[in-house]
Every structure is written in C-alpha cells, then in structure tokens.
PDB file of N, CA, C and O in Angstrom:
ATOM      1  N   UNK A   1      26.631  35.807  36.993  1.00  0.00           N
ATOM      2  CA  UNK A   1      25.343  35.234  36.669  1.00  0.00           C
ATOM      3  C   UNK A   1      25.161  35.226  35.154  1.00  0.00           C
ATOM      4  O   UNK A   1      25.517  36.248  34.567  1.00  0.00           O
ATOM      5  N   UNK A   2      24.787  34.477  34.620  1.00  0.00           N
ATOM      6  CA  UNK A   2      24.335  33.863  33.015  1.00  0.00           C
ATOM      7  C   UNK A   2      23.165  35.060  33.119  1.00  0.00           C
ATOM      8  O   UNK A   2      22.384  35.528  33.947  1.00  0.00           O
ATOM      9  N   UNK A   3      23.619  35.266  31.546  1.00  0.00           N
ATOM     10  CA  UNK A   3      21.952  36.279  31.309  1.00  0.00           C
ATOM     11  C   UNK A   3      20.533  35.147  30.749  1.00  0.00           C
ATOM     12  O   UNK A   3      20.623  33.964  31.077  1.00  0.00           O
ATOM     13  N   UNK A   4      19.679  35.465  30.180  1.00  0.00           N
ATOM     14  CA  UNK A   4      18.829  34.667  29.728  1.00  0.00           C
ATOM     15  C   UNK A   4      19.222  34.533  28.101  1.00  0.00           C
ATOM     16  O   UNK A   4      18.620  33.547  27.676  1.00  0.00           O
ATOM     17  N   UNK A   5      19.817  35.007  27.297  1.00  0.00           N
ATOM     18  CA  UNK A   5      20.109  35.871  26.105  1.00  0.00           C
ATOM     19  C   UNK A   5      21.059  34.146  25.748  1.00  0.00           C
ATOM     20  O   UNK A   5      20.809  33.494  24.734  1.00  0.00           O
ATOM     21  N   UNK A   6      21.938  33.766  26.634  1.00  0.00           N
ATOM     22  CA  UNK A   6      22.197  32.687  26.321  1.00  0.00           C
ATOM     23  C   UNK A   6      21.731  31.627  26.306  1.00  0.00           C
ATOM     24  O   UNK A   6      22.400  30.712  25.825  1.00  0.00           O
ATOM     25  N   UNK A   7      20.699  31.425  26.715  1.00  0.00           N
ATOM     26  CA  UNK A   7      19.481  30.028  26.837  1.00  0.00           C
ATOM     27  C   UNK A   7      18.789  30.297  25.496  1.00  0.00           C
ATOM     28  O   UNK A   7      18.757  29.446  24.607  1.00  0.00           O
ATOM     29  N   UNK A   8      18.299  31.371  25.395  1.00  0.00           N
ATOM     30  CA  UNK A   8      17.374  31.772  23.926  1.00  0.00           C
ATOM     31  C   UNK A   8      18.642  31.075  22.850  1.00  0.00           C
ATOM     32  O   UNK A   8      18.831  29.935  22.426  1.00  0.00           O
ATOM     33  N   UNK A   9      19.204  32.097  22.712  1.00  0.00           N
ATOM     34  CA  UNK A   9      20.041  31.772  21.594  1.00  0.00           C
ATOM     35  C   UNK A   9      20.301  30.397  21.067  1.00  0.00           C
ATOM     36  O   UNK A   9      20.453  30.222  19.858  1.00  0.00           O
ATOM     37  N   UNK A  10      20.366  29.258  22.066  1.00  0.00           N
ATOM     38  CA  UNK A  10      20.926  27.943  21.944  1.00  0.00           C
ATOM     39  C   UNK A  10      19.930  27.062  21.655  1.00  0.00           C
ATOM     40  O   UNK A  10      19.440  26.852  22.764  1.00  0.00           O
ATOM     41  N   UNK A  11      19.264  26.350  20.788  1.00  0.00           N
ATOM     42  CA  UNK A  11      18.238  25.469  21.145  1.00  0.00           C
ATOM     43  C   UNK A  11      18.296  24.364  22.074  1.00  0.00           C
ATOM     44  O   UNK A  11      19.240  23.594  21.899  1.00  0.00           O
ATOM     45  N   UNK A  12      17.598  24.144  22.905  1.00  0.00           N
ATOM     46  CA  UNK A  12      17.617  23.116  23.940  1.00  0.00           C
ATOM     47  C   UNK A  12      18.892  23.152  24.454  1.00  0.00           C
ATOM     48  O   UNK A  12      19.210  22.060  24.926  1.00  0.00           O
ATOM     49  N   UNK A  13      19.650  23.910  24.531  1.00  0.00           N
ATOM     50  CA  UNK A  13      21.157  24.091  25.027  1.00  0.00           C
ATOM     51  C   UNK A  13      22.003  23.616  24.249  1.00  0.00           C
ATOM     52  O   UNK A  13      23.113  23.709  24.772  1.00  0.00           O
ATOM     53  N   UNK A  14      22.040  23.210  23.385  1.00  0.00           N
ATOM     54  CA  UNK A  14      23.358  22.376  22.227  1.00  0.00           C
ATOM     55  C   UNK A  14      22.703  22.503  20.751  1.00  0.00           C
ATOM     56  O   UNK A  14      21.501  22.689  20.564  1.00  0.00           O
ATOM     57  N   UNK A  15      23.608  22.382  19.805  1.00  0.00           N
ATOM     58  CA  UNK A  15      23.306  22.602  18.820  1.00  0.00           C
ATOM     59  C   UNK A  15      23.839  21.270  17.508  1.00  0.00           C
ATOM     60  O   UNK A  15      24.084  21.258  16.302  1.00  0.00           O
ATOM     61  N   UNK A  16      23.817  20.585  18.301  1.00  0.00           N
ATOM     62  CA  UNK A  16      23.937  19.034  17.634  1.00  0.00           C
ATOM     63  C   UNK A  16      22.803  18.662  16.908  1.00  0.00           C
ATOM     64  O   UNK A  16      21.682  18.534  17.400  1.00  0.00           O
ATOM     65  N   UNK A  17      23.149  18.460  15.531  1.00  0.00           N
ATOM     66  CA  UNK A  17      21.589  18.474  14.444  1.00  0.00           C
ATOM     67  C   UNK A  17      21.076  17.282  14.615  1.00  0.00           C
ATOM     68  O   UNK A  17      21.862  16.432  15.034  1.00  0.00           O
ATOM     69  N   UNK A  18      19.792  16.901  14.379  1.00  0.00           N
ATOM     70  CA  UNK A  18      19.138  15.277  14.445  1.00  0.00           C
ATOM     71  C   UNK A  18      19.646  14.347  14.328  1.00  0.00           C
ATOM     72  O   UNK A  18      19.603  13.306  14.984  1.00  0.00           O
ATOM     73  N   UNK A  19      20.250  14.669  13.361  1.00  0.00           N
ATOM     74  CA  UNK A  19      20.811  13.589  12.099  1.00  0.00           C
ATOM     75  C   UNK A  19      22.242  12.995  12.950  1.00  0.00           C
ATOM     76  O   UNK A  19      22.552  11.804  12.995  1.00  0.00           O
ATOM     77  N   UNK A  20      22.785  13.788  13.406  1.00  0.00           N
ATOM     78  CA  UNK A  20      24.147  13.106  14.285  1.00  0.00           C
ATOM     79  C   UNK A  20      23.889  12.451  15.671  1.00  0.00           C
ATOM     80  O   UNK A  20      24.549  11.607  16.277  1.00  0.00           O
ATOM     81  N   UNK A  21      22.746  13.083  15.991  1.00  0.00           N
ATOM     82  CA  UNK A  21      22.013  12.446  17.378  1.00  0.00           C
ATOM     83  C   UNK A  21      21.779  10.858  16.918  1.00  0.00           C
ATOM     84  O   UNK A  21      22.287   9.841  17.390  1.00  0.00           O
ATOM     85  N   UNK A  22      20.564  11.060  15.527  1.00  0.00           N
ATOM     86  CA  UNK A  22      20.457   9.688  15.279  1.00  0.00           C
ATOM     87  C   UNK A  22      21.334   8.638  15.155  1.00  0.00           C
ATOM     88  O   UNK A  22      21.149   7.555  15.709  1.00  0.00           O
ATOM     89  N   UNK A  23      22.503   8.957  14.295  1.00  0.00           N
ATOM     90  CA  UNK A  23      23.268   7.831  14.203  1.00  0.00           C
ATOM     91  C   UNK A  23      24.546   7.818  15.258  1.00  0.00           C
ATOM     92  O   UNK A  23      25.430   6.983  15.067  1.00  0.00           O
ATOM     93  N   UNK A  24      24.629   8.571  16.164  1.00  0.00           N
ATOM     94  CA  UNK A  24      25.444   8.116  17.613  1.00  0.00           C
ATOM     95  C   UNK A  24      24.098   7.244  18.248  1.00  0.00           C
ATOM     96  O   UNK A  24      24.343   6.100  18.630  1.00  0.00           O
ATOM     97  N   UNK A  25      22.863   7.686  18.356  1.00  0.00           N
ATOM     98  CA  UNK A  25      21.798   6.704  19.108  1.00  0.00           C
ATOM     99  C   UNK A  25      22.201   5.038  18.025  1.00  0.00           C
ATOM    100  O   UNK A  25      22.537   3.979  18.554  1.00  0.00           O
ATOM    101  N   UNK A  26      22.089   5.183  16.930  1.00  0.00           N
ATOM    102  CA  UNK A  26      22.205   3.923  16.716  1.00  0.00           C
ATOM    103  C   UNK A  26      23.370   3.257  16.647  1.00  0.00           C
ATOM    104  O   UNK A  26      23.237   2.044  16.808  1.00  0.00           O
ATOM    105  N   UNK A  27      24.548   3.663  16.450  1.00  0.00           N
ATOM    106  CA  UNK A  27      26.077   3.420  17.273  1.00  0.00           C
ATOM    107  C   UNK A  27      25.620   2.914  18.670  1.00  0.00           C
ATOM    108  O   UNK A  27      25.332   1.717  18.643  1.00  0.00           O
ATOM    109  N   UNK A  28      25.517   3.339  19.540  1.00  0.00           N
ATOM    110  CA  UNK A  28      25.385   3.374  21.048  1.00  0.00           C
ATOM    111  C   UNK A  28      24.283   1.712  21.149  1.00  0.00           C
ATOM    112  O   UNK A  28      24.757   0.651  21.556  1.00  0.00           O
ATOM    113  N   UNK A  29      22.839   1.869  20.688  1.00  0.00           N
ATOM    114  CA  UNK A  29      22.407   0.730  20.627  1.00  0.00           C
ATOM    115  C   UNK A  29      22.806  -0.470  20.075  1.00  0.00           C
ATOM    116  O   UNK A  29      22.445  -1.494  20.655  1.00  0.00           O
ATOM    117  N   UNK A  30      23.597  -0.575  18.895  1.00  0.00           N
ATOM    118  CA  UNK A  30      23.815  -1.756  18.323  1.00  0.00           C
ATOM    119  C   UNK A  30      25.222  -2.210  18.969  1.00  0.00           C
ATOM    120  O   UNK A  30      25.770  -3.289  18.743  1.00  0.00           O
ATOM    121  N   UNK A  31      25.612  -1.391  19.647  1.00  0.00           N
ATOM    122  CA  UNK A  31      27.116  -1.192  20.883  1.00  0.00           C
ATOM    123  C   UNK A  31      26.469  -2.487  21.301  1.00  0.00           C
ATOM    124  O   UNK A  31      26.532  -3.663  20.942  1.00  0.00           O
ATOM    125  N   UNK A  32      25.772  -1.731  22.280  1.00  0.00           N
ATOM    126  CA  UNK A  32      25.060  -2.322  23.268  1.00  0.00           C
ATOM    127  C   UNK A  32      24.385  -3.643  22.907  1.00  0.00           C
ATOM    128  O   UNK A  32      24.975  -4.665  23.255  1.00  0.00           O
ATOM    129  N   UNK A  33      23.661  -3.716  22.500  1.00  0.00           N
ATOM    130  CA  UNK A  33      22.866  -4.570  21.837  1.00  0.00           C
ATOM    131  C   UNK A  33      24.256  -5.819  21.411  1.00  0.00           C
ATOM    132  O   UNK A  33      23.910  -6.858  21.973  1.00  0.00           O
ATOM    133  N   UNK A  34      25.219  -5.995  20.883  1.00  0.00           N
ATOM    134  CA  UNK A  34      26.044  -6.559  20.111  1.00  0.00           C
ATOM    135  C   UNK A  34      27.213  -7.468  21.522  1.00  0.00           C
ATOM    136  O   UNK A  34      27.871  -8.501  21.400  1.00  0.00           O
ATOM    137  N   UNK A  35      27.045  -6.462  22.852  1.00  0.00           N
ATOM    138  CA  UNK A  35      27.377  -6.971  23.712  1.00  0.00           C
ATOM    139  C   UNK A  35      26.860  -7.731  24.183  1.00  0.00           C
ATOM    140  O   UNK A  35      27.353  -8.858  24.205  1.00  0.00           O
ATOM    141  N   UNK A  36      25.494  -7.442  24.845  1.00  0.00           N
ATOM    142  CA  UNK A  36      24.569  -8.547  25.171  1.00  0.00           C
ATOM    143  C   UNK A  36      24.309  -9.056  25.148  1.00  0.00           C
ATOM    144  O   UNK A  36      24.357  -9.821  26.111  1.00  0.00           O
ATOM    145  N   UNK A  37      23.504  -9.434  23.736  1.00  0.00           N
ATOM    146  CA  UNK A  37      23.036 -10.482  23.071  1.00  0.00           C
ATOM    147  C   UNK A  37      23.830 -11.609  21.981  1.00  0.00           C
ATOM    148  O   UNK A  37      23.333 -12.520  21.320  1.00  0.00           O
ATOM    149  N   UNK A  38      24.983 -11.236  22.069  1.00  0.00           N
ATOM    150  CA  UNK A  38      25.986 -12.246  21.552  1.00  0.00           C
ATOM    151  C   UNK A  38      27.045 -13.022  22.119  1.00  0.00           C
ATOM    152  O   UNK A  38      27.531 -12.646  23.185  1.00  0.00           O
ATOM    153  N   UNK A  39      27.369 -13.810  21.687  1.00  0.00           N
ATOM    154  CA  UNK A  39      28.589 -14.716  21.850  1.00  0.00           C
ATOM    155  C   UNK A  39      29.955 -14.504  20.317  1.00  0.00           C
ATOM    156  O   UNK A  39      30.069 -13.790  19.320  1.00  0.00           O
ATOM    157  N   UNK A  40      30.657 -15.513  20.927  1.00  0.00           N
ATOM    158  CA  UNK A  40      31.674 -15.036  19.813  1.00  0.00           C
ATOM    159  C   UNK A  40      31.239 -15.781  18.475  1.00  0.00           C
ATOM    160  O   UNK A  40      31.748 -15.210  17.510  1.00  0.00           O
ATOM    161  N   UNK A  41      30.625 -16.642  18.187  1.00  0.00           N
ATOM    162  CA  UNK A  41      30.080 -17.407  17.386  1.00  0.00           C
ATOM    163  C   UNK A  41      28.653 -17.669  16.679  1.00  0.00           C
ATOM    164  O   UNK A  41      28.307 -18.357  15.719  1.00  0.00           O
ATOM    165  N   UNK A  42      27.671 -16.429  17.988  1.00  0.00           N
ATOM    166  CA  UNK A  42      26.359 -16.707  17.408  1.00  0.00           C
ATOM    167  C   UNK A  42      25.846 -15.236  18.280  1.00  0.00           C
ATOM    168  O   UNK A  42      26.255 -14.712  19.316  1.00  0.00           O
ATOM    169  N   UNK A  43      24.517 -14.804  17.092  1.00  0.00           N
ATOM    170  CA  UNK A  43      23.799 -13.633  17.730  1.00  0.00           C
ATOM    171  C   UNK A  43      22.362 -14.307  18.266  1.00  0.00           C
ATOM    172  O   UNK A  43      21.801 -15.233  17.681  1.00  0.00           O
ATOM    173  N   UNK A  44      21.915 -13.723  19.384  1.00  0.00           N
ATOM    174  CA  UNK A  44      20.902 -14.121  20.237  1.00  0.00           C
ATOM    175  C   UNK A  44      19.738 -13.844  19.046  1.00  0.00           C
ATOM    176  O   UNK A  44      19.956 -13.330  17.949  1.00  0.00           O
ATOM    177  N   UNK A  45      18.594 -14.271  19.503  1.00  0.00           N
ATOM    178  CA  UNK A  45      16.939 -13.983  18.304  1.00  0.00           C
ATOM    179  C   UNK A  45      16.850 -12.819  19.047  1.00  0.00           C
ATOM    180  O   UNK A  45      16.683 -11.965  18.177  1.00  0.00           O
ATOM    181  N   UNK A  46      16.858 -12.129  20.359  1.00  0.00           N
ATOM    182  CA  UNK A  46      17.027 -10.859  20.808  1.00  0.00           C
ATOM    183  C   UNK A  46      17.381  -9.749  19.967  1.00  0.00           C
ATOM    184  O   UNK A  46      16.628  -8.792  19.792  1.00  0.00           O
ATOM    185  N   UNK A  47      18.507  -9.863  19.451  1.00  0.00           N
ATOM    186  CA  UNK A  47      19.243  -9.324  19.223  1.00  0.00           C
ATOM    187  C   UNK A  47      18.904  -8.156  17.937  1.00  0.00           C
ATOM    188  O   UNK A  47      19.169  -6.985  17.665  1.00  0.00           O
ATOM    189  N   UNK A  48      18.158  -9.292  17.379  1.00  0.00           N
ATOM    190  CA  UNK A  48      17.396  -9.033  15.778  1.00  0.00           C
ATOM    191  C   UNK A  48      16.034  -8.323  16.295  1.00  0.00           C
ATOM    192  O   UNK A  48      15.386  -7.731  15.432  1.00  0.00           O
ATOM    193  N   UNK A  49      15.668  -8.326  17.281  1.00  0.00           N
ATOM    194  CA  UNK A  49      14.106  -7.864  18.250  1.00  0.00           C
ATOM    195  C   UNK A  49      14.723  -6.620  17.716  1.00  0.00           C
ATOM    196  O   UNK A  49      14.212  -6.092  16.728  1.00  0.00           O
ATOM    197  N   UNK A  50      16.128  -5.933  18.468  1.00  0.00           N
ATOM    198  CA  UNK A  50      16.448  -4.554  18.959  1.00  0.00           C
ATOM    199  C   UNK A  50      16.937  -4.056  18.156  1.00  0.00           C
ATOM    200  O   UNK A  50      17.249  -2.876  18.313  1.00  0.00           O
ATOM    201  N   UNK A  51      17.272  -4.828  16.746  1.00  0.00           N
ATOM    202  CA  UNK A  51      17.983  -3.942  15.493  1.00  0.00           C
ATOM    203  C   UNK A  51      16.697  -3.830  14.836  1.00  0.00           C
ATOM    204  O   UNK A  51      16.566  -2.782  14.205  1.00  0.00           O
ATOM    205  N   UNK A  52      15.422  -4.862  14.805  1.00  0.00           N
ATOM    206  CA  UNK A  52      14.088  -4.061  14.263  1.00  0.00           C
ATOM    207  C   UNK A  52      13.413  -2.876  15.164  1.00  0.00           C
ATOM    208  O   UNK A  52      13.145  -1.798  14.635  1.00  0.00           O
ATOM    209  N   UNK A  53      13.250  -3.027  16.024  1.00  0.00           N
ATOM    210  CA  UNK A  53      12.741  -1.831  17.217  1.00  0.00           C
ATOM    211  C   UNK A  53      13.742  -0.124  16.478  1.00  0.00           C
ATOM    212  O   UNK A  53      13.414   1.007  16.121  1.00  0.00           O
ATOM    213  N   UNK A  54      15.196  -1.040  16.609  1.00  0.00           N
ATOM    214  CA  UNK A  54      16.208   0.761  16.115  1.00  0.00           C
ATOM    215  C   UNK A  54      15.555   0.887  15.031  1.00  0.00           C
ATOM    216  O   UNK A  54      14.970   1.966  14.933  1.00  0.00           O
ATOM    217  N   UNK A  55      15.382  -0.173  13.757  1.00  0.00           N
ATOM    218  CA  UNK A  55      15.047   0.336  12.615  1.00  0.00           C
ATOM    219  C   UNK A  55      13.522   1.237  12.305  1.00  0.00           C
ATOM    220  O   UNK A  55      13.283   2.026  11.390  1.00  0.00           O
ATOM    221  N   UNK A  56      12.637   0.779  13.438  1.00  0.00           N
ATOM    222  CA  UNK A  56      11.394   1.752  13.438  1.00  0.00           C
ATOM    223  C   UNK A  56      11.475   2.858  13.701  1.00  0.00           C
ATOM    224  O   UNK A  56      10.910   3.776  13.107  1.00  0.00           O
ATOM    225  N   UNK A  57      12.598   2.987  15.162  1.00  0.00           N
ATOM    226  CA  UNK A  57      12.918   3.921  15.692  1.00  0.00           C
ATOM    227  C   UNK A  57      13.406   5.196  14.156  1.00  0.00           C
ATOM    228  O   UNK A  57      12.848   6.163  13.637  1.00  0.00           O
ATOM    229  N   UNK A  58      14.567   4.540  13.964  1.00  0.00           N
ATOM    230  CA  UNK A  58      14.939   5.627  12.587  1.00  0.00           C
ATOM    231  C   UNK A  58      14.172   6.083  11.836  1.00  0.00           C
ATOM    232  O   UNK A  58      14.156   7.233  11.399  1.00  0.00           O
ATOM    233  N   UNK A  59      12.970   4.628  11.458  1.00  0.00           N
ATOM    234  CA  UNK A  59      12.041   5.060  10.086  1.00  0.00           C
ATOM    235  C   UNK A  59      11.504   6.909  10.752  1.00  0.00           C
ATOM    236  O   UNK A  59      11.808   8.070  10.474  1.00  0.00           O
ATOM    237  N   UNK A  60      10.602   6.222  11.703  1.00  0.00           N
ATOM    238  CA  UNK A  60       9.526   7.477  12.679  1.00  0.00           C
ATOM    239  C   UNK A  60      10.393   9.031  12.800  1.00  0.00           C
ATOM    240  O   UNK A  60      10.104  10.209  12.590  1.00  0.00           O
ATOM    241  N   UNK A  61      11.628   8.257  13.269  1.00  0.00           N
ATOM    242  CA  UNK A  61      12.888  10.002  13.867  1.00  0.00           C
ATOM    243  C   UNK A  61      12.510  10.819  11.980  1.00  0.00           C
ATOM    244  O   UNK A  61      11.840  11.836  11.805  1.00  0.00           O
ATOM    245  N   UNK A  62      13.046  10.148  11.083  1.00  0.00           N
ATOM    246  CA  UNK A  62      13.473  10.649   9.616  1.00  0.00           C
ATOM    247  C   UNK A  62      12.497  11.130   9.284  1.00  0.00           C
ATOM    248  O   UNK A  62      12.561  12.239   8.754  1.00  0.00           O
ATOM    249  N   UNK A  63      10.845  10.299   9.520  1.00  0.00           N
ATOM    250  CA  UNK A  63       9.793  10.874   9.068  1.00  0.00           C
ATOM    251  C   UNK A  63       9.889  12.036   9.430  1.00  0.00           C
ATOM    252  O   UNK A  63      10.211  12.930   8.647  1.00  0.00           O
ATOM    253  N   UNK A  64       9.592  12.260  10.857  1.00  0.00           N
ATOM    254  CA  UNK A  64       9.269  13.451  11.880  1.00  0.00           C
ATOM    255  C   UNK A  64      10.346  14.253  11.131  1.00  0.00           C
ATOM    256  O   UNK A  64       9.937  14.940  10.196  1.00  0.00           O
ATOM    257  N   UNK A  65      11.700  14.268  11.411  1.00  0.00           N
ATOM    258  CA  UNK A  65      12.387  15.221  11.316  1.00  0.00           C
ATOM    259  C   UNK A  65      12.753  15.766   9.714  1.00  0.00           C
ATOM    260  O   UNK A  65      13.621  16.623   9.551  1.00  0.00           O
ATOM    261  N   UNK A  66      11.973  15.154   8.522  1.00  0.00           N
ATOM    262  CA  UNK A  66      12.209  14.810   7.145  1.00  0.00           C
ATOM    263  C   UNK A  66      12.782  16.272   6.898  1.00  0.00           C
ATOM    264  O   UNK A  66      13.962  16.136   6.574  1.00  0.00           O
ATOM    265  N   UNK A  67      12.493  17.373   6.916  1.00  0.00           N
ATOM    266  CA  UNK A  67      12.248  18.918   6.274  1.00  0.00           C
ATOM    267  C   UNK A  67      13.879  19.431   6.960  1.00  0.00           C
ATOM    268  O   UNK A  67      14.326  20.517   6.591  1.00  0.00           O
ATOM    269  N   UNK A  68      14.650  18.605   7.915  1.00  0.00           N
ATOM    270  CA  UNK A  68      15.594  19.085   8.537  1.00  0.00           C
ATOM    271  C   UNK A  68      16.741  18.488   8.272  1.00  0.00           C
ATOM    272  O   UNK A  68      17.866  18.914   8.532  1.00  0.00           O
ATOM    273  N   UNK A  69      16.359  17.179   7.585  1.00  0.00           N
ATOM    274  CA  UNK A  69      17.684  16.291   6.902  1.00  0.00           C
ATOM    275  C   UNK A  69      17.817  16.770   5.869  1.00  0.00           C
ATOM    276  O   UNK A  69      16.877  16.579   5.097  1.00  0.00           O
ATOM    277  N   UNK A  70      19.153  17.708   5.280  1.00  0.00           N
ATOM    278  CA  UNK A  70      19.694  17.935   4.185  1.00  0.00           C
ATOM    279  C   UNK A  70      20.219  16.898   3.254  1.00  0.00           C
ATOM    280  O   UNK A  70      20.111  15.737   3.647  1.00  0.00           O
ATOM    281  N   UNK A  71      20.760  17.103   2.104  1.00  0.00           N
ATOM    282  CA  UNK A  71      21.694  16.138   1.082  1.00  0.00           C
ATOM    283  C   UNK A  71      22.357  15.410   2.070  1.00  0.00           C
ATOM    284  O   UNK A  71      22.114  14.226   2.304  1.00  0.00           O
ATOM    285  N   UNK A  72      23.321  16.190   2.749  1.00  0.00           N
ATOM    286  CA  UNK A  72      24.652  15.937   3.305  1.00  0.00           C
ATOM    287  C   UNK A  72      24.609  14.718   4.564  1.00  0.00           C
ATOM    288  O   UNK A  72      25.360  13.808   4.915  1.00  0.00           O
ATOM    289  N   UNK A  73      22.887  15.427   5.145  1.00  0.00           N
ATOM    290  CA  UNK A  73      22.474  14.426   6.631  1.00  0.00           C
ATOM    291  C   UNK A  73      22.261  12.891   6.068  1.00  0.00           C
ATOM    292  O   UNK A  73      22.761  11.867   6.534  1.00  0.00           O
ATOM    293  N   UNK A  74      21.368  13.019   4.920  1.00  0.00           N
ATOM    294  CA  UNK A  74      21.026  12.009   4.336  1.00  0.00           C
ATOM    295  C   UNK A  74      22.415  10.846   3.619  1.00  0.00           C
ATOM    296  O   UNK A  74      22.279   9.624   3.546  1.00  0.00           O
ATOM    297  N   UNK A  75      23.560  11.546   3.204  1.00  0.00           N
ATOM    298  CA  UNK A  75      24.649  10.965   2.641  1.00  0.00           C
ATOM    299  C   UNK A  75      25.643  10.077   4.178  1.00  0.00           C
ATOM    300  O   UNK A  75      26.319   9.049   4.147  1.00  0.00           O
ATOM    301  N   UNK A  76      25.328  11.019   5.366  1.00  0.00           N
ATOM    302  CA  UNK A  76      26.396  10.396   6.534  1.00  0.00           C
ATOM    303  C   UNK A  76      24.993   9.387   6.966  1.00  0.00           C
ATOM    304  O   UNK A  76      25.012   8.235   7.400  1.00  0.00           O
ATOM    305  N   UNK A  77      24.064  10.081   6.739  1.00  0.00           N
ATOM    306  CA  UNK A  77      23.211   8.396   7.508  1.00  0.00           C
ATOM    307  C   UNK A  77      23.507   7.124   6.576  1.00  0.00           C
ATOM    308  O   UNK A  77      24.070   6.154   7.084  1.00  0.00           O
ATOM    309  N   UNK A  78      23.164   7.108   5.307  1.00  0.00           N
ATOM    310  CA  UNK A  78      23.677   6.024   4.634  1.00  0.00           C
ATOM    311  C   UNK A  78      24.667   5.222   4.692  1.00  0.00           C
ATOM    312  O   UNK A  78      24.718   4.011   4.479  1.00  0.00           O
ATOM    313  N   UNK A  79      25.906   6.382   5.167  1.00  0.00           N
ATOM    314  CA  UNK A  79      27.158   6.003   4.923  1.00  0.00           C
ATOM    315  C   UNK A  79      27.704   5.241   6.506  1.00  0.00           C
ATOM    316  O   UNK A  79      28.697   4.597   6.843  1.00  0.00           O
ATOM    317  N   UNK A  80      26.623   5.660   7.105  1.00  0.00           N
ATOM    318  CA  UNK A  80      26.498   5.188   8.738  1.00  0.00           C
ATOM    319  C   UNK A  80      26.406   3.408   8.662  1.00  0.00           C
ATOM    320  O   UNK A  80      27.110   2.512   9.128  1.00  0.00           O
ATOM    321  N   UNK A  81      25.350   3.432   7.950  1.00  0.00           N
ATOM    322  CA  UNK A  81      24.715   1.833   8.229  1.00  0.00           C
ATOM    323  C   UNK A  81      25.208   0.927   8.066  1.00  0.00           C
ATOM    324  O   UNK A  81      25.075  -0.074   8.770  1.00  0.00           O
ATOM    325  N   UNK A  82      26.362   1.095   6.471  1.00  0.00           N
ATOM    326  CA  UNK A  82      27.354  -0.273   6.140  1.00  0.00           C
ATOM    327  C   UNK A  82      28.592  -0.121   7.829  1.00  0.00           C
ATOM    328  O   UNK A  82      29.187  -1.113   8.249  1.00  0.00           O
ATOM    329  N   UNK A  83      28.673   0.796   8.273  1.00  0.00           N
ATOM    330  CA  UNK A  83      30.199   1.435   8.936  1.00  0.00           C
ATOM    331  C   UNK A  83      29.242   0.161  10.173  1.00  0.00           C
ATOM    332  O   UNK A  83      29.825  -0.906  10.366  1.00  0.00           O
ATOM    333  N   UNK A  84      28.041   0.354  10.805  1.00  0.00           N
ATOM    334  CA  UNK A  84      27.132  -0.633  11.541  1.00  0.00           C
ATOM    335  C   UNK A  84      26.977  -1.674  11.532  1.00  0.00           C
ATOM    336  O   UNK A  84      26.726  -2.306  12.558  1.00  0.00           O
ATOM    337  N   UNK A  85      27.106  -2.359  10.009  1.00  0.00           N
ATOM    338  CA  UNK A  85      27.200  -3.661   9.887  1.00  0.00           C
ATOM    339  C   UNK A  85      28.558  -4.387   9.968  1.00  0.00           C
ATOM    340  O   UNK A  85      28.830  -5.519  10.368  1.00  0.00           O
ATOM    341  N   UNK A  86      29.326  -3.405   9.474  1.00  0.00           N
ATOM    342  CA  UNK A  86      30.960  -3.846   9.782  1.00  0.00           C
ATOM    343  C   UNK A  86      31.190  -4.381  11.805  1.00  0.00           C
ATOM    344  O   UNK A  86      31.526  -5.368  12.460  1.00  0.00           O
ATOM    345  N   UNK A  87      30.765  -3.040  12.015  1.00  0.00           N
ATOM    346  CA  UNK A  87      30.936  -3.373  13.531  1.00  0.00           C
ATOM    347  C   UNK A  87      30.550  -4.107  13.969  1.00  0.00           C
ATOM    348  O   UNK A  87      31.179  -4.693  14.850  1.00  0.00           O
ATOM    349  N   UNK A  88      28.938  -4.595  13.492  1.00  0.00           N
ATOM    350  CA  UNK A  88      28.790  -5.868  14.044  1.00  0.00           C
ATOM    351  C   UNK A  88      29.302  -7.081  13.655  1.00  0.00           C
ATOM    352  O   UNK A  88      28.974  -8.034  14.361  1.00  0.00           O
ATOM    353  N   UNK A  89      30.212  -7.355  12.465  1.00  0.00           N
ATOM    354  CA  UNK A  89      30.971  -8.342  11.963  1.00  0.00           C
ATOM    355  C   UNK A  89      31.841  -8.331  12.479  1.00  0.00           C
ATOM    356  O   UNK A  89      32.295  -9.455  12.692  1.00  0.00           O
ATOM    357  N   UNK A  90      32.682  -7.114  13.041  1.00  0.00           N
ATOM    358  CA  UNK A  90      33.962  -7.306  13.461  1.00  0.00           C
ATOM    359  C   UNK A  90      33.962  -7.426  15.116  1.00  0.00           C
ATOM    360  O   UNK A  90      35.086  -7.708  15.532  1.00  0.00           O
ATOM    361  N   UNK A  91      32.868  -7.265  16.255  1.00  0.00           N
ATOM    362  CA  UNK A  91      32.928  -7.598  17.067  1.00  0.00           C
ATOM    363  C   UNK A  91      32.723  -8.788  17.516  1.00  0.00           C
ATOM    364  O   UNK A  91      32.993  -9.182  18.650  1.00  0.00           O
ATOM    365  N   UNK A  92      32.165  -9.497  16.508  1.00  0.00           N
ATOM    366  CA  UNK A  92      32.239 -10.902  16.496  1.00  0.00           C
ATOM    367  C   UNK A  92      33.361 -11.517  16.335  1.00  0.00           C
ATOM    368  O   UNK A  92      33.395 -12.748  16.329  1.00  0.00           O
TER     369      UNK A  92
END
C-alpha cells in the first residue's frame, strides 16, 4: 500500500513546470489544428480562429502563472514559437 507521504510530496502528482505544459499544449494544438484545417496548398479561415483562441490562451496561462516563469522558461517559450511556425510551413 502507498503511504500518503507520497501524494503530499508531489504536486498534483507530476512535477512538470507550466511552462513545458504550455508549449507541448501549443505543439499538440497547432498539430492538430494544421491537420484539420488545411490542405496542401491553403490554410482554412478556421484555422487562424484556433491559433488566435491558443494565442489568448498563452497570453492569460503567462499572466496567471507570471511569478513561476523563470529567465530560462521565458527563453524555451520564445524559442518555441519560431520551432511552431516552421512546423506549420513544413507540414504544408
């Protein structure tokens, strides 16, 4: 039997920081999103709906979570977004 000593210890059970949550969530959506709503030649007006919706989404997460993004969180999110736009160029 598990003691309780290991639930305390762990936050919410994993210890995956915001900041990597966020940008696998926005990996995962613009995945998605890039499947759906495109062809090999053209992106749906959809498409641009759900990359503004992610982009609120991020603004609100960064606000909220501002005091918990370090230098370092702040340098891989940046470095996230061009790596995002590539993908969506190159799945086209």
């Amino acid at each position: 039997m598990i003691t309780d000593e290991v639930f305390k210890r762990r936050r919410r059970h994993n210890n995956t920081p915001e900041s990597i949550l966020l940008i696998i969530t926005n990996f995962i959506v613009v995945a998605a999103a890039n499947t759906l709503f495109s062809d090999h030649h053209h992106l749906h007006w959809f498409f641009w709906v759900v990359i503004g919706f992610l982009a609120v989404y991020n603004f609100f997460t960064i606000r909220k979570n501002y005091e918990i993004f370090n230098k370092i969180d702040k340098i891989a999110f940046l470095i996230s977004v061009p790596v995002l736009i590539l993908m969506v160029y190159f799945l086209q």
